[in-house]
Wavefront OBJ file of the C-alpha trace (Angstrom):
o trace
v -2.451 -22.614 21.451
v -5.091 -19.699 22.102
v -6.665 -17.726 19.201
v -4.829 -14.642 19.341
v -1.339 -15.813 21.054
v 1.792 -15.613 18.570
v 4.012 -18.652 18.388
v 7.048 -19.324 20.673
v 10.250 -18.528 18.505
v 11.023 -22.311 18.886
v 7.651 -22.885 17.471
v 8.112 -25.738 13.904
v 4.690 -23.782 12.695
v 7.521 -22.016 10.033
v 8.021 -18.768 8.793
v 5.322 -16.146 8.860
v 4.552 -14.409 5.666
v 5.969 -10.720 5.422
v 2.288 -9.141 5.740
v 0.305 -11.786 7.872
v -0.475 -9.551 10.496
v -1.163 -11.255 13.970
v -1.465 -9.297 17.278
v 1.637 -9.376 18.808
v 3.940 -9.829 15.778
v 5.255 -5.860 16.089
v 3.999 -4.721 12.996
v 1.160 -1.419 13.662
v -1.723 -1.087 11.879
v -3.416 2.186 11.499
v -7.277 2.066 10.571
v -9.019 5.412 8.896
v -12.878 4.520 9.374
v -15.468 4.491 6.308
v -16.545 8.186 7.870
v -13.275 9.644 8.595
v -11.303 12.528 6.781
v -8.157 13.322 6.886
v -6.372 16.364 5.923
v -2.240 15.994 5.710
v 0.090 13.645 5.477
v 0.550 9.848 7.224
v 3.429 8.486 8.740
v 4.060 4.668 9.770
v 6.170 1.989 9.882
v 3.627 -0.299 9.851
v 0.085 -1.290 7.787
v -2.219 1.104 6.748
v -5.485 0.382 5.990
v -7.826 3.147 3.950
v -12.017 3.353 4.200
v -12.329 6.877 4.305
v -10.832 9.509 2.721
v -6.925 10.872 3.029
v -6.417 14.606 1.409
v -2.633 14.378 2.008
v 0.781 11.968 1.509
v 0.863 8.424 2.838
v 3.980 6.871 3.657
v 4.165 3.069 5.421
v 6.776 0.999 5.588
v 5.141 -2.389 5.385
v 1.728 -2.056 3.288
v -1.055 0.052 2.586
v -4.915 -1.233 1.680
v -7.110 1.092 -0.172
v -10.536 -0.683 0.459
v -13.496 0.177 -2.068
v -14.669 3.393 -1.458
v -11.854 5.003 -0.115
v -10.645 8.135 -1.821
v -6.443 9.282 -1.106
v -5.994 12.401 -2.882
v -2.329 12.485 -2.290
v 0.728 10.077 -3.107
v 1.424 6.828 -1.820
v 4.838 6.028 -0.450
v 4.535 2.314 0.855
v 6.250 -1.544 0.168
v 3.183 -2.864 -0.842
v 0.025 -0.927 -1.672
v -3.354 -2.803 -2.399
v -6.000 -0.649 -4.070
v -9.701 -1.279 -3.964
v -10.596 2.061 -4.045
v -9.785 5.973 -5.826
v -6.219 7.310 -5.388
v -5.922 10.916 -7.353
v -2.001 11.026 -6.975
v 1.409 8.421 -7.368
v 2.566 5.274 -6.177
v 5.686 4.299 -5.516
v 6.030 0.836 -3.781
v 9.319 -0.865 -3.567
v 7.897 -4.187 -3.691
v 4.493 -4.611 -5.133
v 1.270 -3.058 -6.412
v -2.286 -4.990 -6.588
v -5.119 -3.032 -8.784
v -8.165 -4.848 -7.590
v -11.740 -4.987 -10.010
v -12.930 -1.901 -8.673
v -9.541 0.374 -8.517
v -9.551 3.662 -10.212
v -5.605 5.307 -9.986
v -5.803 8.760 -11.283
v -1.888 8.763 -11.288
v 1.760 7.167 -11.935
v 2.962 4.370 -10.901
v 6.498 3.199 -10.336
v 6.627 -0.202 -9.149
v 9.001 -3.473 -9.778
v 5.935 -5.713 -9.789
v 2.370 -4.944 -10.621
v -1.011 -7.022 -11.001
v -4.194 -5.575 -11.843
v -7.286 -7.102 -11.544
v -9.971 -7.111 -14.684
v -11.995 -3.618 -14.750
v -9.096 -2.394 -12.525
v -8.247 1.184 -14.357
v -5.405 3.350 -14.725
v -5.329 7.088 -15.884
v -1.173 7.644 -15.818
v 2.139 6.038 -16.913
v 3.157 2.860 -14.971
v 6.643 2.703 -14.779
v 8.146 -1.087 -13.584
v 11.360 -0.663 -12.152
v 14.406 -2.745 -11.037
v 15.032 -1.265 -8.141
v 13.611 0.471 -4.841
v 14.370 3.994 -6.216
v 11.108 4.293 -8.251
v 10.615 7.279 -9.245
v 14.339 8.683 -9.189
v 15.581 6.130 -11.226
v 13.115 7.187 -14.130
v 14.206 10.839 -13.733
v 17.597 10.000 -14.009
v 17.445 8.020 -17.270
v 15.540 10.958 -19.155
v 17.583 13.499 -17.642
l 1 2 3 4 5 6 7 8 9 10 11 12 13 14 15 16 17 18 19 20 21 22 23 24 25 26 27 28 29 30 31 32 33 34 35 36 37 38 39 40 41 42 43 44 45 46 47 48 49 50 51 52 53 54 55 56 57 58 59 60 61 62 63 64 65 66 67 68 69 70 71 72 73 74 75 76 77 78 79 80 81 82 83 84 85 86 87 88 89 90 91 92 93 94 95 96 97 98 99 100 101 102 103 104 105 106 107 108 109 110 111 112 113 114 115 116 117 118 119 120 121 122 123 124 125 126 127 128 129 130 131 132 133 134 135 136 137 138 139 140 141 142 143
């Protein structure tokens, strides 16, 4: 099999983890470049992946990736969000949220599952929930 062919369907190499990105596989990946700004909000149903700066919302579908020295002054909206970098704003992921050693989350976050990394930091409540409602589901109990 080449490098960058994907499997046949009939293929016994088994399932593909949910993230695994390989060319072909349908899943889009957006790139902001270490010297790129951007000012509003992101839209995707794929992977985004963060080494500039976003002034703005971010919603993905599938995954976001805050690499270290990336700054999002917004909210993230996203399944999955790995943070390496600043985010001055929420996070509500569905599925999962990874602080890495050199995150800084000036923020909430509302997540079912959460790991964070040693010298990972955290300025804001961090709310685990059940479900995929996040934040709502908070609201609703104290209201």
């Amino acid at each position: 099999m080449a490098i960058f062919s994907t499997p046949a369907p009939d293929s016994d190499e088994g399932p593909k983890a949910p993230f695994n990105r390989r060319k072909g596989d349908g899943i889009p990946l957006s790139i902001v470049a270490r010297d790129m700004t951007i000012t509003g909000d992101m839209d995707t149903k794929g992977v985004v992946k963060v080494e500039g700066r976003i002034k703005g919302t971010i919603r993905a579908e599938a995954q976001v990736i805050i690499s270290p020295g990336a700054v999002i002054e917004g909210d993230l909206h996203t399944k999955e969000a790995i943070v390496a970098g600043e985010i001055r704003g929420t996070i509500n992921a569905t599925e999962r949220v990874e602080l890495q050693a050199t995150a800084l989350v000036r923020g909430d976050i509302s997540t079912p599952r959460i790991a964070i990394l040693e010298g990972g930091k955290v300025t804001g409540e961090v709310n685990m929930t059940e479900g995929t409602k996040g934040e709502s589901e908070r609201v609703r109990a104290e209201g």
